[in-house]
C-alpha positions as protocol buffer text, in pm:
chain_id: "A"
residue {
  index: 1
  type: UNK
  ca { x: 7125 y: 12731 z: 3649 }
}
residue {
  index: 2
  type: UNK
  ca { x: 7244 y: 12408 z: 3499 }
}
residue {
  index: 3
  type: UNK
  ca { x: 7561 y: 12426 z: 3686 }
}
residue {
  index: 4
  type: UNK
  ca { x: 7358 y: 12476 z: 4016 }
}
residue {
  index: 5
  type: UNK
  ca { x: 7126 y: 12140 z: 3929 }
}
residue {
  index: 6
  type: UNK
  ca { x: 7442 y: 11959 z: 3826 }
}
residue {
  index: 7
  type: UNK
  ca { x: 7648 y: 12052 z: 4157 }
}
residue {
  index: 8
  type: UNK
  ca { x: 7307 y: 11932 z: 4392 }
}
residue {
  index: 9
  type: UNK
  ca { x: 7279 y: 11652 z: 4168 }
}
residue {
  index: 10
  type: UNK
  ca { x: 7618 y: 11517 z: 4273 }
}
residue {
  index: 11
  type: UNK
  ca { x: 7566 y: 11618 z: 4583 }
}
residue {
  index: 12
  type: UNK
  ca { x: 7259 y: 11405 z: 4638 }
}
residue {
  index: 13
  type: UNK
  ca { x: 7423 y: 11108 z: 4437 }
}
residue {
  index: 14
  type: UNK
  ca { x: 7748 y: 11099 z: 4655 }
}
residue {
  index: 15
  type: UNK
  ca { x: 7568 y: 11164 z: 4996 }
}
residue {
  index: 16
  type: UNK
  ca { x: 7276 y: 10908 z: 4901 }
}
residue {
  index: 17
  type: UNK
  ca { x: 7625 y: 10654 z: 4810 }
}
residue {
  index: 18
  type: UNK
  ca { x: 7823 y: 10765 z: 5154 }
}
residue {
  index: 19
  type: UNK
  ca { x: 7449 y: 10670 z: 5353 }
}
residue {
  index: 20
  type: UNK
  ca { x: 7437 y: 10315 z: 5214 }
}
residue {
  index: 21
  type: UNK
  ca { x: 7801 y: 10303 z: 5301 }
}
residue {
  index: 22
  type: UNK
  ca { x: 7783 y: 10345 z: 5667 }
}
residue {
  index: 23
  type: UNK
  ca { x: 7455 y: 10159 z: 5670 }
}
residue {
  index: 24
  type: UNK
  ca { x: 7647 y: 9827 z: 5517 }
}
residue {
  index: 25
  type: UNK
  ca { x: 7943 y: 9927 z: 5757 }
}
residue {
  index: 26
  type: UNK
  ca { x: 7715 y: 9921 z: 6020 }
}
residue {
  index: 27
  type: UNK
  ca { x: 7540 y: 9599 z: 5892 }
}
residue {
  index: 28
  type: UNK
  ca { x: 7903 y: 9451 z: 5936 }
}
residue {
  index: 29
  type: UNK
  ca { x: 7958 y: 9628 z: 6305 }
}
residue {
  index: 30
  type: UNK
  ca { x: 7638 y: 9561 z: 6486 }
}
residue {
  index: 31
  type: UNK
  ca { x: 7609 y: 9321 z: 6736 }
}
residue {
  index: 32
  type: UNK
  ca { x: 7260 y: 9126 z: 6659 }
}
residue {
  index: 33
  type: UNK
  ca { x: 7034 y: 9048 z: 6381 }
}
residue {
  index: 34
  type: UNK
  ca { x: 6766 y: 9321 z: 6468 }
}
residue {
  index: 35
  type: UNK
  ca { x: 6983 y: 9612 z: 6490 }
}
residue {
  index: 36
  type: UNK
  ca { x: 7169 y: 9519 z: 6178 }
}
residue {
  index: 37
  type: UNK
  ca { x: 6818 y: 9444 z: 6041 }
}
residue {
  index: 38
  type: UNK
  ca { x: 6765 y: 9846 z: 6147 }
}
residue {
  index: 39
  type: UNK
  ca { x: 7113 y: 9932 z: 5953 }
}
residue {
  index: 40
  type: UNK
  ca { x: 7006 y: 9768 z: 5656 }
}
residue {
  index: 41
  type: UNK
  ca { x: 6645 y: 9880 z: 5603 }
}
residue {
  index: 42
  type: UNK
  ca { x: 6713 y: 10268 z: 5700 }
}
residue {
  index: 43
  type: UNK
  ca { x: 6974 y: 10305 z: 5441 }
}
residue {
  index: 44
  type: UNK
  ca { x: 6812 y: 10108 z: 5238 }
}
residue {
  index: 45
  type: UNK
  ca { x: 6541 y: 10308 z: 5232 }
}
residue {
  index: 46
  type: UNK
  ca { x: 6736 y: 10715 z: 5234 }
}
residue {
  index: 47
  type: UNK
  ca { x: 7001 y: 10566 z: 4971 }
}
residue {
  index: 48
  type: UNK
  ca { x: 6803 y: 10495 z: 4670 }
}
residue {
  index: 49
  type: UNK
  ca { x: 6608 y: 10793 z: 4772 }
}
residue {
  index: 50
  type: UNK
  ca { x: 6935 y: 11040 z: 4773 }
}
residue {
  index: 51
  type: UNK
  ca { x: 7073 y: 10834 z: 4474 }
}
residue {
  index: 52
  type: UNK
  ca { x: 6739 y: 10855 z: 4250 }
}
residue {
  index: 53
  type: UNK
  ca { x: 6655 y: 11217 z: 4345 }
}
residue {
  index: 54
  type: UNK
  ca { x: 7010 y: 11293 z: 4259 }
}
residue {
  index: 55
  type: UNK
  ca { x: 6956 y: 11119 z: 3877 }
}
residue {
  index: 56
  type: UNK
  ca { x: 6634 y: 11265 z: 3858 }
}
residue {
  index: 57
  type: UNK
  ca { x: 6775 y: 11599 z: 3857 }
}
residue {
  index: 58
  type: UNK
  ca { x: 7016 y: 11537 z: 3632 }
}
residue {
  index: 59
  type: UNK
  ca { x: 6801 y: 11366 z: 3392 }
}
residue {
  index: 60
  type: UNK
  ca { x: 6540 y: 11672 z: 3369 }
}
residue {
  index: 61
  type: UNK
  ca { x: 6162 y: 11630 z: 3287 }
}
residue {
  index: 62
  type: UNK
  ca { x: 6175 y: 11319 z: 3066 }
}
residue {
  index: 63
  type: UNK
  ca { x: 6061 y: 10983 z: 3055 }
}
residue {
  index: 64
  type: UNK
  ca { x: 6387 y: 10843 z: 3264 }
}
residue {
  index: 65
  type: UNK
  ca { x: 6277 y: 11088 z: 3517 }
}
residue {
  index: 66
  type: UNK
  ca { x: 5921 y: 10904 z: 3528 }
}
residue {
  index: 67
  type: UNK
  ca { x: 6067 y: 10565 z: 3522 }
}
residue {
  index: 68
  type: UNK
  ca { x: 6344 y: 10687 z: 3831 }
}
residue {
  index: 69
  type: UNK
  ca { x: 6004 y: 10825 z: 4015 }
}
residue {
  index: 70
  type: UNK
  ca { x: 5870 y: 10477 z: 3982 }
}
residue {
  index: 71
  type: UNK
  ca { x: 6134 y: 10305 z: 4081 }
}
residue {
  index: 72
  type: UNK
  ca { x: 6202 y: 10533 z: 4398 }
}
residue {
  index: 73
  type: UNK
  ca { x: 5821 y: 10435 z: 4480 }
}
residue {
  index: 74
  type: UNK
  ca { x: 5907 y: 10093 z: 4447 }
}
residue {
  index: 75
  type: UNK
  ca { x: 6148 y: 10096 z: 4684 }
}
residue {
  index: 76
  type: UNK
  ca { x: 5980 y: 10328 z: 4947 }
}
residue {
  index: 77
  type: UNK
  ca { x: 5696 y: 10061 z: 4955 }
}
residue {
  index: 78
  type: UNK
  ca { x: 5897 y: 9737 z: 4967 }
}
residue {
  index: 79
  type: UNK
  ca { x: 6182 y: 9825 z: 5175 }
}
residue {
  index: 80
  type: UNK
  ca { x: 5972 y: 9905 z: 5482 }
}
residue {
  index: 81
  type: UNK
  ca { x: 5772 y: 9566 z: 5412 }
}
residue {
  index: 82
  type: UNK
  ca { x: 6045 y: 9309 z: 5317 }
}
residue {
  index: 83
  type: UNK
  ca { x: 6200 y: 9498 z: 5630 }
}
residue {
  index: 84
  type: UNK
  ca { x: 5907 y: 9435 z: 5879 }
}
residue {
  index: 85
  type: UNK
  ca { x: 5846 y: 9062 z: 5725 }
}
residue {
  index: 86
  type: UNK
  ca { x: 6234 y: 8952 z: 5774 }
}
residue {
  index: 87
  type: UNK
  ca { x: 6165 y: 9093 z: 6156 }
}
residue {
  index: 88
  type: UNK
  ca { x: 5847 y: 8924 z: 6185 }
}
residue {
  index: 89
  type: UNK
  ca { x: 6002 y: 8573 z: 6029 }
}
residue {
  index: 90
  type: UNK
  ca { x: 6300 y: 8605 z: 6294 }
}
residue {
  index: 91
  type: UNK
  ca { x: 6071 y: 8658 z: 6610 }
}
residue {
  index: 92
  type: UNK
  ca { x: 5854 y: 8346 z: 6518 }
}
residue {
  index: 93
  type: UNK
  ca { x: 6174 y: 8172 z: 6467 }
}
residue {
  index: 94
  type: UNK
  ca { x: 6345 y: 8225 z: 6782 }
}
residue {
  index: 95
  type: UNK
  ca { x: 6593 y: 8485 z: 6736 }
}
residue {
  index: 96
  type: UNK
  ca { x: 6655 y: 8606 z: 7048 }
}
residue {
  index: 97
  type: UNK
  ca { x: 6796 y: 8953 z: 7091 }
}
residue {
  index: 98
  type: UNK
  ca { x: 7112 y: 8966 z: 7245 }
}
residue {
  index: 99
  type: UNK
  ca { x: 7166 y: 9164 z: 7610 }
}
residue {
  index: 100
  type: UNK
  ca { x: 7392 y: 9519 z: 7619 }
}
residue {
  index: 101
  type: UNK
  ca { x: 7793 y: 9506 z: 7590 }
}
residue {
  index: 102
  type: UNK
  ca { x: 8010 y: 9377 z: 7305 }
}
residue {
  index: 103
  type: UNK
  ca { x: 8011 y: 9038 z: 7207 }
}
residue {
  index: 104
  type: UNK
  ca { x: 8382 y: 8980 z: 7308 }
}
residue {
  index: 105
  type: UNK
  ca { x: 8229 y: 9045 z: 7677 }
}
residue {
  index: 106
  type: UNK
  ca { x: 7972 y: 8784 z: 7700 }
}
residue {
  index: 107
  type: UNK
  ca { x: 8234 y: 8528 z: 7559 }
}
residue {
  index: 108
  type: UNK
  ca { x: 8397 y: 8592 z: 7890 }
}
């Protein structure tokens, strides 16, 4: 059984790593701030939650498992809202969203 918890464990800990991965590859690759805003926030948001359900496991029914449950609340509450706040700061500012096709085809 311990085996079994250890081998989901890593699973969850190296998926929940490869998500933010693509998410920051992503945050490098998209075109504009609002999709890269959407990059950012998703994986910021499944990441932690792959990562710390991952450690949880591992870590058994203990006080570091309460203080990883915590912490995964944390994040599942401020992610969203930091998220949604950055979004709402940009709109008011002016950032305009740019139009389909790549950005080496509107240079042209």
């Amino acid at each position: 059984m311990t085996e079994l918890l250890s081998v989901v464990s890593t699973l969850l800990v190296v998926s929940g790593g490869l998500f933010v991965l693509v998410g920051g590859i992503g945050l490098l690759r998209f075109p504009d701030l609002f999709t890269r805003m959407h990059a950012a926030s998703v994986t910021d948001a499944m990441g932690p939650l792959l990562i710390l359900g991952g450690l949880m496991l591992e870590a058994g029914w203990s006080l570091a498992t309460a203080k990883l449950l915590i912490i995964l609340v944390f994040f599942l509450f401020t992610t969203p809202t930091a998220t949604y706040a950055l979004a709402n700061a940009a709109t008011l500012a002016g950032a305009a969203k740019k139009s389909s096709g790549t950005p080496e085809e509107k240079d042209s």
